[in-house]
C-alpha positions as CSV (number, residue, x, y, z in Angstrom):
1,X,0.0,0.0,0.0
2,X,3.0,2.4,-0.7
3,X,0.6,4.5,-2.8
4,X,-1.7,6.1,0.2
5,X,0.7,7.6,2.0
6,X,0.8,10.5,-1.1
7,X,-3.2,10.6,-0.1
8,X,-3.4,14.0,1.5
9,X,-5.6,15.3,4.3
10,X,-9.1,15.4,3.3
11,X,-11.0,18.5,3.1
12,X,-8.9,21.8,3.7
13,X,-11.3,23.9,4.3
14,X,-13.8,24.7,6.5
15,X,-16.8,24.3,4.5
16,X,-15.2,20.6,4.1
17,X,-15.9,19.7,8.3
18,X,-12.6,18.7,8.6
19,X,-11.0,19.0,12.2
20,X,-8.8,22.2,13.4
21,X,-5.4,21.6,13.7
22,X,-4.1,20.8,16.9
23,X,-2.1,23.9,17.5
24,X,-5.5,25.6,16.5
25,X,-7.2,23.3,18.9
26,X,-4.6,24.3,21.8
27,X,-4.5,27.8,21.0
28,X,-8.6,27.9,21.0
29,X,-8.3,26.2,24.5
30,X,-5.8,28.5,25.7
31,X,-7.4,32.0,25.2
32,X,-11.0,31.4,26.5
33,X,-12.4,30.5,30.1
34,X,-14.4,27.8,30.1
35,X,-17.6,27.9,32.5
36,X,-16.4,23.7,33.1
37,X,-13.0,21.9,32.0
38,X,-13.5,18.0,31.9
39,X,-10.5,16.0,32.5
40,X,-10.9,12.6,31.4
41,X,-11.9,11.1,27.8
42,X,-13.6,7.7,29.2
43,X,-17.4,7.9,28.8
44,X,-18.3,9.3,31.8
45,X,-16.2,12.4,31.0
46,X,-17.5,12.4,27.3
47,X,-21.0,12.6,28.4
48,X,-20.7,15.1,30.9
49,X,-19.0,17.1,28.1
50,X,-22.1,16.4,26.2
51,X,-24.9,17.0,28.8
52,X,-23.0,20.2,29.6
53,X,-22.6,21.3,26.2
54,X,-26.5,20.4,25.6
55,X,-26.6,23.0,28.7
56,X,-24.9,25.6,27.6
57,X,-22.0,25.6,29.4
58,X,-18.5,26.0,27.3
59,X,-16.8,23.2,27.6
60,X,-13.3,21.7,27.3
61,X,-12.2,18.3,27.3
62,X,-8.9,16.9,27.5
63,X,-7.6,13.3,27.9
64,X,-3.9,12.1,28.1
65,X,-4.3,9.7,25.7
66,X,-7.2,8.6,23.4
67,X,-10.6,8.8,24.0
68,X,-12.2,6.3,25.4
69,X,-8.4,4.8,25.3
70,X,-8.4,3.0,28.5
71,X,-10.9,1.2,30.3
72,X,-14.1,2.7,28.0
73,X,-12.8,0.3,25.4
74,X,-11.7,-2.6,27.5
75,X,-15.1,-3.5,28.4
76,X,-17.6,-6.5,27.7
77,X,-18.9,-4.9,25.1
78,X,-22.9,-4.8,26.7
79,X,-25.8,-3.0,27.2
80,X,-27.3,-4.5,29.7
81,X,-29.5,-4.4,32.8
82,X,-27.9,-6.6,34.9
83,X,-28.9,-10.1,36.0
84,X,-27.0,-10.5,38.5
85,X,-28.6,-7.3,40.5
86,X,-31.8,-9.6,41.2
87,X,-29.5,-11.8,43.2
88,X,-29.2,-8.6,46.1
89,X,-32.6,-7.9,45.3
90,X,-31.9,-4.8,43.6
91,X,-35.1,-4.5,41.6
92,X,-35.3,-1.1,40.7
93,X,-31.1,-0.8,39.4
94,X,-32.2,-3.3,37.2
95,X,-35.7,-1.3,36.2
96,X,-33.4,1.7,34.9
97,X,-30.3,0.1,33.9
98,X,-33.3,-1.1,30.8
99,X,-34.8,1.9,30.9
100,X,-31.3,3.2,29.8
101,X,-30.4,0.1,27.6
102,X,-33.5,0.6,25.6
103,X,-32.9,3.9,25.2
104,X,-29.7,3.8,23.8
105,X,-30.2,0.5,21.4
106,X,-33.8,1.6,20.3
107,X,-33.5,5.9,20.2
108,X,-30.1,7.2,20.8
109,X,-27.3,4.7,18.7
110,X,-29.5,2.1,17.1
111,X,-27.0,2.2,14.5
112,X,-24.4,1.2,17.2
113,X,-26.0,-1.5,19.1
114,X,-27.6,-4.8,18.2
115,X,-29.6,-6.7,20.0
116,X,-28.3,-10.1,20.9
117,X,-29.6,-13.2,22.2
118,X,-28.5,-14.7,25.8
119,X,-28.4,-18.5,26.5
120,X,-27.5,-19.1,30.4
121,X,-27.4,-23.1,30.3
122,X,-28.2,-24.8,33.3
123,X,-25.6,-27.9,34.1
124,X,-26.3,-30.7,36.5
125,X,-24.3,-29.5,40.0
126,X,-24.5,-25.9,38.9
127,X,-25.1,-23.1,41.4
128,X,-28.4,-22.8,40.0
129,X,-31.4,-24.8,39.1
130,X,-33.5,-24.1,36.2
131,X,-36.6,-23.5,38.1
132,X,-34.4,-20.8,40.1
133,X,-33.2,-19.0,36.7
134,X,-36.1,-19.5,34.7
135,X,-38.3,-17.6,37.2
136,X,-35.1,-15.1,37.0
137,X,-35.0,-14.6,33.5
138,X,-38.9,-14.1,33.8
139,X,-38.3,-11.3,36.0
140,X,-35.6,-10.0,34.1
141,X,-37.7,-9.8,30.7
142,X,-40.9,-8.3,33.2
143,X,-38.9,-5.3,34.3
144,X,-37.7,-4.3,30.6
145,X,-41.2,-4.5,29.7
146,X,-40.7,-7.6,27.6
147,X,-39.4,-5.2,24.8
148,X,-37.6,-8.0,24.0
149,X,-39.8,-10.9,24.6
150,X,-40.4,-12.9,27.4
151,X,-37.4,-15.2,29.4
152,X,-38.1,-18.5,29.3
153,X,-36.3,-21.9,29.2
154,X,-35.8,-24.2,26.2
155,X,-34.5,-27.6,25.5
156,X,-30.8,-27.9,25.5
157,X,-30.7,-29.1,21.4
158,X,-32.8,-26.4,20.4
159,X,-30.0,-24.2,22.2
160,X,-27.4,-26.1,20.6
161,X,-28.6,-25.2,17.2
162,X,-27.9,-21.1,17.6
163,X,-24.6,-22.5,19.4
164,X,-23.0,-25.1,17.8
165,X,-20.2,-25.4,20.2
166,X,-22.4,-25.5,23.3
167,X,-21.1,-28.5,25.7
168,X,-24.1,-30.8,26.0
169,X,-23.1,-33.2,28.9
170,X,-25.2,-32.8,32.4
171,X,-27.0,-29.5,30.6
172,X,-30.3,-30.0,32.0
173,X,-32.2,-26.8,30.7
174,X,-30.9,-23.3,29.0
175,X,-32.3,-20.3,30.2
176,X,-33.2,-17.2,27.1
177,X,-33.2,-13.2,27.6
178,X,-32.1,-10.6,25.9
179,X,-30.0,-7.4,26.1
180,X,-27.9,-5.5,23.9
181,X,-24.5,-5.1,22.5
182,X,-22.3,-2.5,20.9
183,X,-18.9,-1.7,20.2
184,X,-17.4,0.5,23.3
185,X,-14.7,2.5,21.5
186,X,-17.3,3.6,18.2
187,X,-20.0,4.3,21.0
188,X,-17.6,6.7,23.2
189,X,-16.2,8.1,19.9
190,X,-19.8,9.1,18.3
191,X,-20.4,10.6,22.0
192,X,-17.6,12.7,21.6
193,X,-18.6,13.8,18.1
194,X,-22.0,14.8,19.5
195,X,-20.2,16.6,22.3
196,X,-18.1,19.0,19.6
197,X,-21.4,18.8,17.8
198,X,-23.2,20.8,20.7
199,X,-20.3,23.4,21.6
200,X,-17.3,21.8,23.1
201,X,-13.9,22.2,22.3
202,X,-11.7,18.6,22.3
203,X,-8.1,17.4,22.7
204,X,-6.7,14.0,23.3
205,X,-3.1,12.9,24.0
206,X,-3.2,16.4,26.2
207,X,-1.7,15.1,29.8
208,X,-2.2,17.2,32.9
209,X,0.6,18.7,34.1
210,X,-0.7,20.7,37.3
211,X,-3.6,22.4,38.3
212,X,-4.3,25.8,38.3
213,X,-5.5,27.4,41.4
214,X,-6.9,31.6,42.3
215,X,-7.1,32.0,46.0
216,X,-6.9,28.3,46.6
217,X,-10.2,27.4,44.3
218,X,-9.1,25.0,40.9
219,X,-9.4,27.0,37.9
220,X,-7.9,25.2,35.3
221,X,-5.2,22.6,34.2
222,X,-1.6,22.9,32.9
223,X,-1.3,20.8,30.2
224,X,1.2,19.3,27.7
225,X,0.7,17.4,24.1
226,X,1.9,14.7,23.7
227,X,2.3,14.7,20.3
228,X,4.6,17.0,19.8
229,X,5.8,18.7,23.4
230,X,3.8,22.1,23.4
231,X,3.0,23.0,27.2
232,X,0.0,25.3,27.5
233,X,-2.8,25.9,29.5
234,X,-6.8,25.6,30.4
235,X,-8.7,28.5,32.5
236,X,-12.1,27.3,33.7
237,X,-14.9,28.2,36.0
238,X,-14.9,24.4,38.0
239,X,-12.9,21.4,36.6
240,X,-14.0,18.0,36.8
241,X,-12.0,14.8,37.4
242,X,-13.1,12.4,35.2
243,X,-9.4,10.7,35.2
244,X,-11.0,6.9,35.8
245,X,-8.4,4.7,37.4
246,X,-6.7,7.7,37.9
247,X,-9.5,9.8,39.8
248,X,-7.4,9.6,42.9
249,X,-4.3,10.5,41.3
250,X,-5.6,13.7,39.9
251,X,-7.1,14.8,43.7
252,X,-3.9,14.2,45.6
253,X,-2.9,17.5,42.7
254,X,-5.8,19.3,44.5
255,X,-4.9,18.5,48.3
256,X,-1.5,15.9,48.7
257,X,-3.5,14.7,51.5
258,X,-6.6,13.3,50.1
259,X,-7.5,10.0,51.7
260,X,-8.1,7.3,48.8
261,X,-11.6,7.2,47.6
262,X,-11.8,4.1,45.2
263,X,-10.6,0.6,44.8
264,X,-9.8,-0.8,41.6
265,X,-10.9,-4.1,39.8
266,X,-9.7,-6.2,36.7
267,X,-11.4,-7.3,34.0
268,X,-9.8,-9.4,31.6
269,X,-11.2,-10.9,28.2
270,X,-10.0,-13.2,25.5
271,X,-11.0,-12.4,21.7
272,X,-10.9,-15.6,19.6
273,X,-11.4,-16.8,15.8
274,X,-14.8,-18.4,15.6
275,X,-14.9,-22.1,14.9
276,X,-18.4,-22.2,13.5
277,X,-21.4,-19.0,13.5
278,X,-22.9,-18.3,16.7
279,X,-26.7,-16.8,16.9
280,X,-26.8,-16.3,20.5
281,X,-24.6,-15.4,23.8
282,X,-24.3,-18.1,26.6
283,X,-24.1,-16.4,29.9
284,X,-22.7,-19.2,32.0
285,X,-23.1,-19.1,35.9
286,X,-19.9,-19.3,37.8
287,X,-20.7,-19.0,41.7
288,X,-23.9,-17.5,42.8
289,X,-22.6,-13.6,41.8
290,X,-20.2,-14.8,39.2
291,X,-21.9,-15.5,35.4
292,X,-19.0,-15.5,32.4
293,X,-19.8,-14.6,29.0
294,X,-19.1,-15.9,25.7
295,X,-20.6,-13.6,23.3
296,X,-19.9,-13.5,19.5
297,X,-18.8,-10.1,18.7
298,X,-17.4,-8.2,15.4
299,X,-17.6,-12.2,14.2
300,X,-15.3,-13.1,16.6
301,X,-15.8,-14.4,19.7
302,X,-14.9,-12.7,23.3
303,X,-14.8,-14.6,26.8
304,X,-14.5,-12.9,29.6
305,X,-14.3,-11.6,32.3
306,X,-12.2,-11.7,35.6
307,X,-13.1,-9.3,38.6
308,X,-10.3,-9.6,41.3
309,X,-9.2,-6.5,43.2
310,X,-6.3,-4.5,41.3
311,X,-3.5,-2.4,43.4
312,X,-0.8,-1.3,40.9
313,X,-0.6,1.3,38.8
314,X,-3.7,1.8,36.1
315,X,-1.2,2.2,33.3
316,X,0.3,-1.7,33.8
317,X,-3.1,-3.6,33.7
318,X,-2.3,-6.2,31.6
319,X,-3.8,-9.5,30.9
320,X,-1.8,-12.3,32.2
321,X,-1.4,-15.6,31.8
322,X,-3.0,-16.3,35.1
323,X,-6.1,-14.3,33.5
324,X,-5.9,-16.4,30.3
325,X,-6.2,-20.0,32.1
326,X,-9.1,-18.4,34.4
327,X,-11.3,-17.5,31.5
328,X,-10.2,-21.0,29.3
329,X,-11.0,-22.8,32.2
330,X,-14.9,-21.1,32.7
331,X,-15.4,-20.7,29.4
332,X,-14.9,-24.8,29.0
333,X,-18.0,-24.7,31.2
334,X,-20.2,-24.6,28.6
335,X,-18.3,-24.2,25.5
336,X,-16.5,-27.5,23.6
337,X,-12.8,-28.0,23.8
338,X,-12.2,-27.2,19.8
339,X,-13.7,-23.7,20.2
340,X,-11.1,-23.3,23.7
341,X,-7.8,-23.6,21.3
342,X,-5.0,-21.1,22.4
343,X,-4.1,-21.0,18.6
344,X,-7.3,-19.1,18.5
345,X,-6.4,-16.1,20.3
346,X,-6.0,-12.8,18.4
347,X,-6.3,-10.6,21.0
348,X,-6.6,-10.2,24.7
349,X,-7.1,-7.0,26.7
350,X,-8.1,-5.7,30.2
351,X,-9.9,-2.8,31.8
352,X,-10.2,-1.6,35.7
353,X,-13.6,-1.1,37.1
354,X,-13.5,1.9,39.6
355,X,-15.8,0.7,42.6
356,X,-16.5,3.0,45.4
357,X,-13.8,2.4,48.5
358,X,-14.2,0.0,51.1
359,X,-13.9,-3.4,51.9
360,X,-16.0,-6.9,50.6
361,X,-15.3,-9.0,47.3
362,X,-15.2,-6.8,44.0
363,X,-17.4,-9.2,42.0
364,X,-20.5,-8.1,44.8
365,X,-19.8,-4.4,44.9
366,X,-22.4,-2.5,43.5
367,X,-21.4,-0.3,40.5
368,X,-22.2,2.7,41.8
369,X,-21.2,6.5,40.2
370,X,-19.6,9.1,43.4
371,X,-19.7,12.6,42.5
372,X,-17.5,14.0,45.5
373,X,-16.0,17.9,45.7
374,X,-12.4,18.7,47.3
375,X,-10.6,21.3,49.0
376,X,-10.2,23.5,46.1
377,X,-13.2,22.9,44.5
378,X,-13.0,20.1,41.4
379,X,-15.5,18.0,41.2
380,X,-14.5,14.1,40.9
381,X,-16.6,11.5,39.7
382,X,-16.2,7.7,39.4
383,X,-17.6,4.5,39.1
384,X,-20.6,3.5,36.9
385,X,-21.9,1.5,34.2
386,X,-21.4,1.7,30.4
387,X,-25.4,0.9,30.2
388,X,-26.0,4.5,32.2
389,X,-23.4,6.9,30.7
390,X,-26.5,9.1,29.7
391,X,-27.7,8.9,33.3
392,X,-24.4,9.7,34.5
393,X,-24.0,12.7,32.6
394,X,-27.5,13.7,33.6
395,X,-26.4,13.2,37.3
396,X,-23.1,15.0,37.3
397,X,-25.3,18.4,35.3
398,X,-27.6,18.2,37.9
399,X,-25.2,18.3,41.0
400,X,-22.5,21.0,39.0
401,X,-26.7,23.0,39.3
402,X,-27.3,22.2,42.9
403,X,-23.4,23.2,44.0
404,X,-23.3,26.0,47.1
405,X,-24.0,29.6,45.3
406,X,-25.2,27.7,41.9
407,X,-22.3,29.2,40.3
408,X,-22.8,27.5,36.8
409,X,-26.8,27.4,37.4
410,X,-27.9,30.6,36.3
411,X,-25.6,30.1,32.9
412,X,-27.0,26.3,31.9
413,X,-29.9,24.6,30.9
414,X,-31.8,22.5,33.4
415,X,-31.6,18.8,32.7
416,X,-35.4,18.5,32.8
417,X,-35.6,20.8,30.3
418,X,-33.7,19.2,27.5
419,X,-34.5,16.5,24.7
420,X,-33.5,13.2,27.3
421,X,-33.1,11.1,24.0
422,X,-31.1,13.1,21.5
423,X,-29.7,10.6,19.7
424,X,-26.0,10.6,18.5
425,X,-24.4,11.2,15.1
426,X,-25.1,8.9,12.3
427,X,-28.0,7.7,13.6
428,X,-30.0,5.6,10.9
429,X,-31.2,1.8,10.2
430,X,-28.3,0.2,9.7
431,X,-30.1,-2.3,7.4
432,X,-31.0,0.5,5.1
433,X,-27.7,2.4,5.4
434,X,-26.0,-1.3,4.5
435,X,-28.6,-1.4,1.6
436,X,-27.8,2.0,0.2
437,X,-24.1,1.3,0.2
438,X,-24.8,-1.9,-1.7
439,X,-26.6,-0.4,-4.4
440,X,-24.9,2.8,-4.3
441,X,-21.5,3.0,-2.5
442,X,-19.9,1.7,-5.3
443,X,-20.7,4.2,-7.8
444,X,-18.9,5.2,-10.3
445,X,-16.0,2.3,-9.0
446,X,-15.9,-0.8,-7.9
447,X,-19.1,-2.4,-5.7
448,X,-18.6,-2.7,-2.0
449,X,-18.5,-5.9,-1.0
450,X,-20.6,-6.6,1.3
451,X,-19.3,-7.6,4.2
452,X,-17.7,-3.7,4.1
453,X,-21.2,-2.4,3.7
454,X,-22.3,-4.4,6.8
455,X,-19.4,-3.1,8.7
456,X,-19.7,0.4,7.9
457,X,-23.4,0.9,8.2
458,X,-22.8,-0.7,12.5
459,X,-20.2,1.1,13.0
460,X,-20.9,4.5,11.3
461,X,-24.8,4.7,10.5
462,X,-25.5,7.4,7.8
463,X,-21.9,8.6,8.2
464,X,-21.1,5.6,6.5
465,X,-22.0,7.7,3.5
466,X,-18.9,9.9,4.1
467,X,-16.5,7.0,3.7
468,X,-18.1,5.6,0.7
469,X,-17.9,9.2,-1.1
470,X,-14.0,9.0,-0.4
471,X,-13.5,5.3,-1.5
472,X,-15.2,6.7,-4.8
473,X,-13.2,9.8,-4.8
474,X,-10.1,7.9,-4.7
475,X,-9.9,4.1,-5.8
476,X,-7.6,3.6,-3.1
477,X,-9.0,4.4,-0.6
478,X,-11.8,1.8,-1.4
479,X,-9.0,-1.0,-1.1
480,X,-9.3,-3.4,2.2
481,X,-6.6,-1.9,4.7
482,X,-6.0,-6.0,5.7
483,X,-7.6,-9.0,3.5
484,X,-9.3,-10.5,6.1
485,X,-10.8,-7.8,7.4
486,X,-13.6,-5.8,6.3
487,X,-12.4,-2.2,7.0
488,X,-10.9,0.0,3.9
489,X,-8.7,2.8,3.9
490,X,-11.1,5.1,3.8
491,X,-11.6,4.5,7.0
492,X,-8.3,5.4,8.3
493,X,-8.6,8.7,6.1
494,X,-11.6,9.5,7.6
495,X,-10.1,8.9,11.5
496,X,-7.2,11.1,10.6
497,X,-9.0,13.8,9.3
498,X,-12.3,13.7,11.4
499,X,-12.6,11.7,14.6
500,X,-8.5,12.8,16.6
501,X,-6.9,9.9,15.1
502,X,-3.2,10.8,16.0
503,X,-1.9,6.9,16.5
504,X,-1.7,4.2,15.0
505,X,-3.0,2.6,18.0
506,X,-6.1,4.9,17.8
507,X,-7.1,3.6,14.6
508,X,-6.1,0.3,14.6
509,X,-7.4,-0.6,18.3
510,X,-10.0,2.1,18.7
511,X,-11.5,3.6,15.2
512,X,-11.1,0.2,13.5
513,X,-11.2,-3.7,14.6
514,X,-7.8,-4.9,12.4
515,X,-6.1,-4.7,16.3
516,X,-8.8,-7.1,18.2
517,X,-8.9,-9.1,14.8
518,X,-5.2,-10.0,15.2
519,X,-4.1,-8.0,11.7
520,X,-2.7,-5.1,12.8
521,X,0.3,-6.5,11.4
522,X,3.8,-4.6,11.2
523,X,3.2,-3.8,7.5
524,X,-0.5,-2.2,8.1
525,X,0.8,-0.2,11.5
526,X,3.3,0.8,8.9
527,X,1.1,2.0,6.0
528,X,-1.3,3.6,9.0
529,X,1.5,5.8,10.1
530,X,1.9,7.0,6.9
531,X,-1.1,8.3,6.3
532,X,-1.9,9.9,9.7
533,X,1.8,11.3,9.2
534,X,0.3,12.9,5.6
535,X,-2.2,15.4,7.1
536,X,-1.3,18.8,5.8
């Protein structure tokens, strides 16, 4: 692919929507005060920027590295209200964790989520008896309104059909119900798009290098990129600390004595070739808190996940090897020994949950979102679900309005009194949109194949549209950027120019799937780097 790296930046000029520079981008940030600076580029600082910018407010966000670079792309990859909740009884998390699913997969990103099938097999000995989860999944179903049908419990051949590799011996019964799932990196990146869309001003690979304080209040962040060394600054009304793993890292800048206020978990999870299609999800039960997950996923398939208590630094997590025989071993559970092959692996990867402090096992710790203000004034806010990062950003608005002289309130929007589905960019039927670039996408060159179609239209919705007009602007760009993969160069084009692509890592782990596929080989990195390199 020596010919793209002579493909120059797409669309010059403004008219064209292409992103400002990043010295225009540092330059913007370092001239105006901004009524709130966000510090963090996981998803719950991406939808506060949103919510806030919905508001309002002006807004900055800045992240050391990518967005959604760390643990917002290192989960299992679900929207979902939570089955194991009804264990502790906790009915009503579960009510709005769906309330929140729905609204996400059906209103806000229906071109980002899917719906998907869950088989939770029931094995002779097993910590549960199908009476026990059928009656669960029952529940489970009730309290999302059966939007997407009724649990029940079927026969273990007819479950075997959706999953070929289903182990068979002792399975009494399989449990059904449904949730969603999406890809976590597109999903955070869209949510950033619609964050820019509504006012905000963005930077990734900007690392905090101190705060800045006026009479012992935060008022900003020092900052320096990454990319190229520049060292400049932020000035804002309140700052939040969105920083993740890091929250506690970020405070001890604010006051060196601030006491801990989180505890850290792992989650590892293996990504693996299929051996044969999968229809459905098997949700296996562990313990009596513990369920892993097998769930077929950008046609792959991805086991996971660990939750043991994590002490070391946030930038080591790593999966190990410990980690890989823990989810083998699970997985074999329910899933045949063929389908377990190490020479399977493409990928494995591992995220930290951030759980409120204090003691008790990980894996029964609630995950609960802390919004908690220090000496000087920042805001920090921690914890969550994926499933609720709409709520989240809703809750964090609604406590920057209720803060002691309601210094932001007069200037921003009340929650109550904004659209509380406004979907995010691209939205479309993906169907259609995969349709469209069929018939269309491959005029006046080549067709699309379809399998590009079908990944574009999930991962873009009507943006897709974009990519196709490049790949038919310039034949090159329509060629696969890996032949096993469906993604083209366009694609990498497009991240450069119009989603902060500075990396090779951020398009090949986070903007594309040839990482998690196994194929970002040394050549494609290589031809990557080129381009993003070619953007003047």
């Amino acid at each position: 692919m020596t010919t793209l790296q002579s493909v120059p930046a797409l669309g010059t000029h403004p008219a064209s929507g292409s992103l400002p520079s990043r010295a225009e981008t540092r330059d913007q940030l370092s001239r105006a005060t901004y009524d709130l600076l966000v510090i963090g580029g996981g998803i719950l600082g991406i939808s506060t920027a949103w919510h806030a910018a919905q508001s309002g407010l002006r807004v900055a966000l800045v992240d050391a590295g990518d967005f959604a670079g760390a643990t917002s792309s290192a989960s299992s990859k679900l929207l979902h209200g939570g089955l194991r909740y009804l264990q502790t009884g906790a009915v009503k998390l579960v009510a709005e964790n769906h309330f929140e699913r729905r609204a996400v997969s059906r209103e806000v990103a229906p071109h980002l989520a899917n719906p998907l099938t869950f088989y939770l097999p029931v094995y002779k000995g097993g910590p549960h008896g199908a009476a026990k989860l059928g009656a669960g999944v029952f529940a489970y179903s009730a309290l999302s309104a059966f939007g997407d049908g009724v649990g029940h419990v079927i026969s273990p051949a007819k479950a075997q059909r959706d999953v070929p590799e289903l182990r068979t011996d002792n399975l009494k019964a399989v449990a059904v119900y449904g949730d969603d799932q999406m890809n976590d990196a597109r999903m955070a990146l869209m949510t950033v798009r619609a964050a820019v869309d509504a006012g905000a001003v963005v930077l990734n690979h900007a690392a905090v290098t101190g705060l800045r304080f006026t009479r012992g209040r935060v008022t900003g962040a020092d900052l320096k990129d990454s990319t190229d060394g520049t060292e400049f600054g932020v000035t804002a009304r309140l700052v939040l600390n969105a920083t993740g793993p890091w929250v506690d890292h970020l405070r001890k800048m604010e006051d060196p004595n601030a006491a801990p206020s989180i505890r850290l978990s792992k989650g590892a999870h293996l990504v693996l070739k299929r051996t044969r299609p999968w229809r459905a999800a098997l949700a296996t039960p562990i313990d009596k808190y513990r369920i892993t997950f097998a769930l077929p996923w950008e046609d792959m398939l991805l086991l996971g996940t660990t939750d043991e208590e994590y002490e070391g630094d946030p930038a080591d997590v790593s999966v190990t090897e410990a980690d890989t025989a823990q989810i083998l071993d699970e997985a074999a559970f329910s899933i045949k020994d063929q389908q377990l092959s190490r020479d399977l692996i493409t990928y494995s990867f591992a995220g930290l949950r951030v759980l409120p402090g204090g003691p008790g096992d990980t894996s029964k710790a609630k995950r609960e979102t802390v919004v908690t203000e220090g000496r000087g004034g920042m805001l920090s806010v921690a914890g969550g679900k994926w499933t609720t990062f709409r709520h989240i950003g809703r809750t964090v608005m609604n406590k920057l309005a209720a803060l002691p002289g309601h210094p932001l309130a007069e200037d921003m929007e009340p929650m109550n009194r904004l659209p509380r589905k406004l979907p995010l960019p691209g939205i479309a039927n993906p169907n259609a949109v995969a349709h469209r670039l069929l018939i269309d996408g491959g005029t006046p060159g080549p067709r699309m194949a379809p399998d590009t179609a079908r990944h574009l239209a999930t991962h873009y919705g009507s943006l897709a549209f974009d990519i196709a007009r490049l790949a038919n602007e310039n034949p090159e760009l329509a060629e696969r950027v890996h032949p096993d993969a469906p993604e083209i160069w366009a694609q990498v084009a497009y991240a450069r120019d119009h989603e902060w692509a500075e990396t090779a890592d951020d398009v090949l782990r986070r903007r594309t799937t040839l990482t998690i596929r196994g194929l970002a080989t040394d050549d494609v990195r290589g031809d990557v780097e080129k381009m993003l390199a070619d953007r003047d």
